[in-house]
C-alpha positions in Angstrom: 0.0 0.0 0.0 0.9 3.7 -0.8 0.1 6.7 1.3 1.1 9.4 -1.3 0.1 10.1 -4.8 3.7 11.5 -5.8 5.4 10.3 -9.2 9.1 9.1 -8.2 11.7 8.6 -10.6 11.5 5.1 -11.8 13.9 3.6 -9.8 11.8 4.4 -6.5 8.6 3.5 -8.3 9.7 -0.2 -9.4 11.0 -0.4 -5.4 7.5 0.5 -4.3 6.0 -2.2 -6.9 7.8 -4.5 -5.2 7.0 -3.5 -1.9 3.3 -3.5 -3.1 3.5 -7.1 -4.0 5.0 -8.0 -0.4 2.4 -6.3 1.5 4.9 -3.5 2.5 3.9 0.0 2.7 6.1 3.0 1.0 5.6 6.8 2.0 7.7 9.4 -0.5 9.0 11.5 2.1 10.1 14.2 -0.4 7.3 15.0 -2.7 9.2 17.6 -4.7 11.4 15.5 -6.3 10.2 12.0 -5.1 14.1 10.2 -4.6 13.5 10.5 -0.2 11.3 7.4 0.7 10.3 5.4 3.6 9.8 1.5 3.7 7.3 0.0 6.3 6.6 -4.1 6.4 4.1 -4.0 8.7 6.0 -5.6 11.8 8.0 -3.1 13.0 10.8 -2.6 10.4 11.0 1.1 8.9 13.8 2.4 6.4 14.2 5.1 5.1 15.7 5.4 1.9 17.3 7.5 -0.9 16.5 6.7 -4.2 17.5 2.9 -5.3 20.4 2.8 -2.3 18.7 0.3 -0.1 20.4 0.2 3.0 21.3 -3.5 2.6 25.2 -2.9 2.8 27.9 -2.4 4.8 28.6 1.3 4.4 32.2 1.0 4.2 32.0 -1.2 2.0 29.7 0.3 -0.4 32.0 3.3 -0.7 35.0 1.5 -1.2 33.1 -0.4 -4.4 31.8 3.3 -4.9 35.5 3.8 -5.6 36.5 2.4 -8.8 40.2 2.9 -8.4 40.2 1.3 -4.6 37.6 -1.2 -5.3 40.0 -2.3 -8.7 43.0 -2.3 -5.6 40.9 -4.7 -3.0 40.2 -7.3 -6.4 43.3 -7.6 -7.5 45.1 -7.8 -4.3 42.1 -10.9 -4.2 43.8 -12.5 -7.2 41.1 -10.9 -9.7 41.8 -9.8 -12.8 41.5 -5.5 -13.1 42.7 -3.1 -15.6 45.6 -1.5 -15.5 45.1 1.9 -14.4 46.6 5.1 -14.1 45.3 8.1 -12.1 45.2 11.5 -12.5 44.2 14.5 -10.1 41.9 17.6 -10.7 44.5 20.4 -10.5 41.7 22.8 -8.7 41.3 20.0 -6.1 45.0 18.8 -5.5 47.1 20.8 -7.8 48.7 23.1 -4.3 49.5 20.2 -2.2 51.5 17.1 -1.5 49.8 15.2 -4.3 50.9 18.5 -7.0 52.9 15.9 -8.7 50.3 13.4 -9.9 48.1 16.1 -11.4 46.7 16.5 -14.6 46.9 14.5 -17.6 51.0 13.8 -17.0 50.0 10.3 -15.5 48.1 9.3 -18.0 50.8 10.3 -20.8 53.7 8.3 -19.6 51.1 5.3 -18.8 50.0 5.6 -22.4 53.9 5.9 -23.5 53.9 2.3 -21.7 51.1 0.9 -22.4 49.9 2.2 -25.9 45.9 3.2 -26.9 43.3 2.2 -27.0 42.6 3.3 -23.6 39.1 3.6 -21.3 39.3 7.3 -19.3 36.7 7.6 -17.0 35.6 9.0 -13.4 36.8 7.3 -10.5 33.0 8.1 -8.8 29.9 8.8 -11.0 27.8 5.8 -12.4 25.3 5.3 -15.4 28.0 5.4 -17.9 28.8 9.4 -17.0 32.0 10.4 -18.3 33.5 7.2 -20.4 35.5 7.2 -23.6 37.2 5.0 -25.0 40.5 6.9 -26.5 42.9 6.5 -29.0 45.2 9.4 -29.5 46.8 11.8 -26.6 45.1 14.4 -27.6 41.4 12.7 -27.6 42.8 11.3 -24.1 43.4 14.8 -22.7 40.4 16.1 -23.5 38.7 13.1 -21.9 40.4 14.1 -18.7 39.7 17.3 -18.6 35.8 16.5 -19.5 36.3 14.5 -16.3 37.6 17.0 -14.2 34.5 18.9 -14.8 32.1 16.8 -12.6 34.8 14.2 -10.5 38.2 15.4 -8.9 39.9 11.6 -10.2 40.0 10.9 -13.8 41.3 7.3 -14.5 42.8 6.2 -17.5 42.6 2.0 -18.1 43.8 0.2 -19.9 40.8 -1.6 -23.0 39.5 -4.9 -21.7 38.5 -6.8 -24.4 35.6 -9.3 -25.4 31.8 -9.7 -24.7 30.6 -7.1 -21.8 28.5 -8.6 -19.1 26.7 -7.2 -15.7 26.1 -9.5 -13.5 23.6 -8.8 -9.7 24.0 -10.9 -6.5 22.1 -11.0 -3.6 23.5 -13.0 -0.9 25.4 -15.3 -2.7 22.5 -16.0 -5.2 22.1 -14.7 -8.6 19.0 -12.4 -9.0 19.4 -11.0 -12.7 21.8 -10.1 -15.8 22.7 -8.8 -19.1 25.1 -9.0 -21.9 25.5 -5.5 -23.2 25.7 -5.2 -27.0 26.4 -2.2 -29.4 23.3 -0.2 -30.4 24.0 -1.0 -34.3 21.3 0.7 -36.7 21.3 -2.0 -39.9 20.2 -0.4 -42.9 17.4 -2.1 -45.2 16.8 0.9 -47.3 13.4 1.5 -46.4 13.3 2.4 -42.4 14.4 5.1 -41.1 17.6 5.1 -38.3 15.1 6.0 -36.0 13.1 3.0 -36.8 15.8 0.9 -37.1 17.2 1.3 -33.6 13.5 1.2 -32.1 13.4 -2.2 -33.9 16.5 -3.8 -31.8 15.8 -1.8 -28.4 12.2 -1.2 -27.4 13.2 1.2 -25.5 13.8 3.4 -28.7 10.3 3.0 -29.5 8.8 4.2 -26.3 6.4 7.0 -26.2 8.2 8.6 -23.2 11.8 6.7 -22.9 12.8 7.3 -26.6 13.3 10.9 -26.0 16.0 10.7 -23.5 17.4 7.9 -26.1 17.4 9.4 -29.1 18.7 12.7 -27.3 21.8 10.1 -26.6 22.2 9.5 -30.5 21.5 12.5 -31.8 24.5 13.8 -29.8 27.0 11.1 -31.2 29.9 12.4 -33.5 28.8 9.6 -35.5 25.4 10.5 -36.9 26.6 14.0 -37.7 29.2 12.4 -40.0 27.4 9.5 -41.7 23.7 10.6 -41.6 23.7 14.4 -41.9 22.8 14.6 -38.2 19.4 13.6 -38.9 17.6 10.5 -36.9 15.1 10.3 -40.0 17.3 9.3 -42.7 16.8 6.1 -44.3 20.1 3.9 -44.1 21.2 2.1 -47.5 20.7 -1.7 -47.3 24.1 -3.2 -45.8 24.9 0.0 -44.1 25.9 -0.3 -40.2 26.0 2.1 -37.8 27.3 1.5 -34.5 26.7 4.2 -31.6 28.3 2.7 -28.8 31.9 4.1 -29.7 33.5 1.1 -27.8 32.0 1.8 -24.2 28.9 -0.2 -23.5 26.2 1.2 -21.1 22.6 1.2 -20.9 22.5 4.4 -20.0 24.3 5.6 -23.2 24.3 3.8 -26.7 24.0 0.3 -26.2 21.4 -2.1 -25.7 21.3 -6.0 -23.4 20.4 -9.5 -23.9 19.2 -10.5 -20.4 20.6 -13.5 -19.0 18.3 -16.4 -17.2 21.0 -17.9 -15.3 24.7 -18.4 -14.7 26.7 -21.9 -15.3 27.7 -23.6 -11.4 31.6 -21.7 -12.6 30.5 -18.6 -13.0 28.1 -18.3 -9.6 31.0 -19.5 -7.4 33.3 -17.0 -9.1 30.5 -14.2 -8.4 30.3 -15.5 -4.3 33.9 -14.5 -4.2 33.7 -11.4 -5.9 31.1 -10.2 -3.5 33.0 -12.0 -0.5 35.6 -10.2 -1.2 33.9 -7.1 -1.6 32.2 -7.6 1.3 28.9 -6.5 -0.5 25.5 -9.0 0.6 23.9 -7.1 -2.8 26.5 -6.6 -5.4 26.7 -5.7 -9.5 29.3 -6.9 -11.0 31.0 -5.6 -14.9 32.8 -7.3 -16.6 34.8 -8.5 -20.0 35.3 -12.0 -20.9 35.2 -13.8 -24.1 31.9 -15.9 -22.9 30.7 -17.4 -20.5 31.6 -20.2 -21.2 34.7 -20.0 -20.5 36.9 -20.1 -17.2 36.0 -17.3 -15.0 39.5 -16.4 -14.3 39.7 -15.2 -17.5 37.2 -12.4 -17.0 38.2 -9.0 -16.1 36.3 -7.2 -13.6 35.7 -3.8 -14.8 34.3 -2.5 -11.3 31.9 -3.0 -9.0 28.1 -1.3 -7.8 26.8 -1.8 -4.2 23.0 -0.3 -5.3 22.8 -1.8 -9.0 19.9 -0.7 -10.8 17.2 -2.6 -12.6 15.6 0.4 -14.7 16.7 -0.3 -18.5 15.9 -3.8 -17.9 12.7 -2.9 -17.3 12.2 -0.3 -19.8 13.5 -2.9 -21.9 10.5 -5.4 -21.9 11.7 -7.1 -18.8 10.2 -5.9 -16.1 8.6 -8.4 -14.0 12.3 -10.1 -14.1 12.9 -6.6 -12.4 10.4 -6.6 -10.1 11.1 -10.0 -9.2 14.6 -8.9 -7.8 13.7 -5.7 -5.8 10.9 -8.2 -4.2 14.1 -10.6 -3.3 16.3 -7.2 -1.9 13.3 -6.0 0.2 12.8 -9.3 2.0 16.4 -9.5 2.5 16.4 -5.9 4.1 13.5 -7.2 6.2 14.8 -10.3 7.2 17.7 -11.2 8.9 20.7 -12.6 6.5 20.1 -16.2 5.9 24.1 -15.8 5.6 27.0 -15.8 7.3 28.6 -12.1 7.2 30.7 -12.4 4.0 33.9 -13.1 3.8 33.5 -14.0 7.8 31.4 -18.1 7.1 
């Protein structure tokens, strides 16, 4: 049950679905903006919560995964494979103290002497694909950095893990949902439109609301400008591709998912220890690997998300899998762990 009439963003309003379903109430506590709720089950246990970051982890932990750079640190030191990663400091944060030295793009540009491109720079804190590009040149990488110095005071420069992108949720030990990411490739026929085309391999280009924010994504791409005349409504040439994703794969940018039903014995194990080590009860894990079907130790862990979100899946024709999940986190929040503390059993 409800007790407000507020419109949340999406990632509160599947959490209340769920709670719905359990019998739980939910109260938006912030009606302005709708992120600020409060979770009741009806036997004494009341949350409060911002936005999708259900109190379900360690806080410590949580910021440490939070921390791309340290949670890359506490994996490998694990025997996990990371990339290789260079860091570089906002000058207006760091650039008149002890840490002067390591500031600007200068890291990057002796790890790129030694390690060659092409090369992932992103922010060592924001999420939903803020930030990342996938380099080739010195020059394209400074720019990156100093794009990243505009919303995070650590820009990290990695180096390209290859193969087939996958995220991967946990919940106690037990897989709840996943994804294969895939580029967001527009095939030409000759007769739709690119539009048309991409609504046609991601429903969530076709939505009536969703496809705005999308398409906003797409129109903005160097790549459109160049090869379609900028313009979402010209018809691609049979056998013409285009490919938006530009090497980084997120939901949140230019790419679109094949969700995954469930993970082989192998790869579950290898996800317990991820999130032992971690020391995360709900954990999302991304990663490269050629498939999975091969060894898990061959995968490289490009980091880690204590509150991973279900949104695009559900936007993406999937959302009772999605509600299904947040339904699992909430009685786990309620309940005690049917687990030893991790890392700890």
């Amino acid at each position: 049950m409800r007790t407000t009439l507020a419109s949340p963003p999406l990632a509160v309003a599947l959490y209340q679905e769920a709670a719905d379903r359990l019998g739980f109430t939910t109260r938006i506590l912030d009606p302005e903006f709708g992120f600020l709720w409060e979770l009741e089950d009806g036997r004494g246990v009341r949350r409060t919560i911002c936005g999708a970051k259900v109190p379900i982890n360690d806080a410590s932990a949580a910021q440490i995964s939070g921390d791309k750079h340290y949670g890359g640190i506490v994996l490998e030191r694990a025997g996990f494979r990371v990339p290789s990663t260079a860091r570089c400091l906002s000058p207006a944060k760091f650039g008149h103290g002890e840490y002067a030295s390591r500031c600007g793009p200068a890291p990057a540009l002796e790890f790129a002497r030694e390690r060659g491109f092409p090369l992932v720079v992103k922010p060592n804190r924001l999420s939903h694909g803020r930030g990342v590009r996938r380099v080739v040149d010195e020059a394209s990488m400074v720019a990156a950095i100093d794009d990243v110095f505009a919303a995070d005071d650590i820009a990290l420069v990695q180096t390209f893990a290859t193969g087939r992108e996958f995220r991967l949720d946990l919940l106690d030990g037990e897989f709840l949902v996943g994804y294969e990411r895939e580029a967001l490739v527009a095939r030409g026929d000759g007769v739709r439109t690119i539009a048309e085309l991409l609504a046609a391999c991601d429903p969530r280009y076709g939505d009536p609301v969703e496809s705005a924010v999308r398409l906003a994504e797409v129109e903005r791409s160097t790549l459109l400008a160049e090869r379609a005349g900028g313009s979402l409504a010209t018809v691609l040439a049979a056998g013409t591709d285009l490919d938006f994703s530009g090497g980084v794969m997120n939901l949140n940018r230019c790419a679109t998912a094949r969700v995954i039903d469930d993970l082989p014995p192998a790869w579950s194990d290898w996800c317990r220890r991820v999130a032992e080590t971690m020391h995360l009860r709900h954990i999302g894990i991304d990663l490269r690997v050629a498939s999975l079907d091969a060894d898990p130790s061959e995968a490289v862990i490009l980091e880690t998300n204590s509150a991973p979100l279900v949104n695009q899946i559900a936007h993406m024709g999937h959302r009772e899998r999605a509600i299904e999940s947040l339904m699992r986190v909430l009685r786990a929040l309620t309940e005690p762990s049917p687990l030893p503390p991790l890392g700890l059993g």
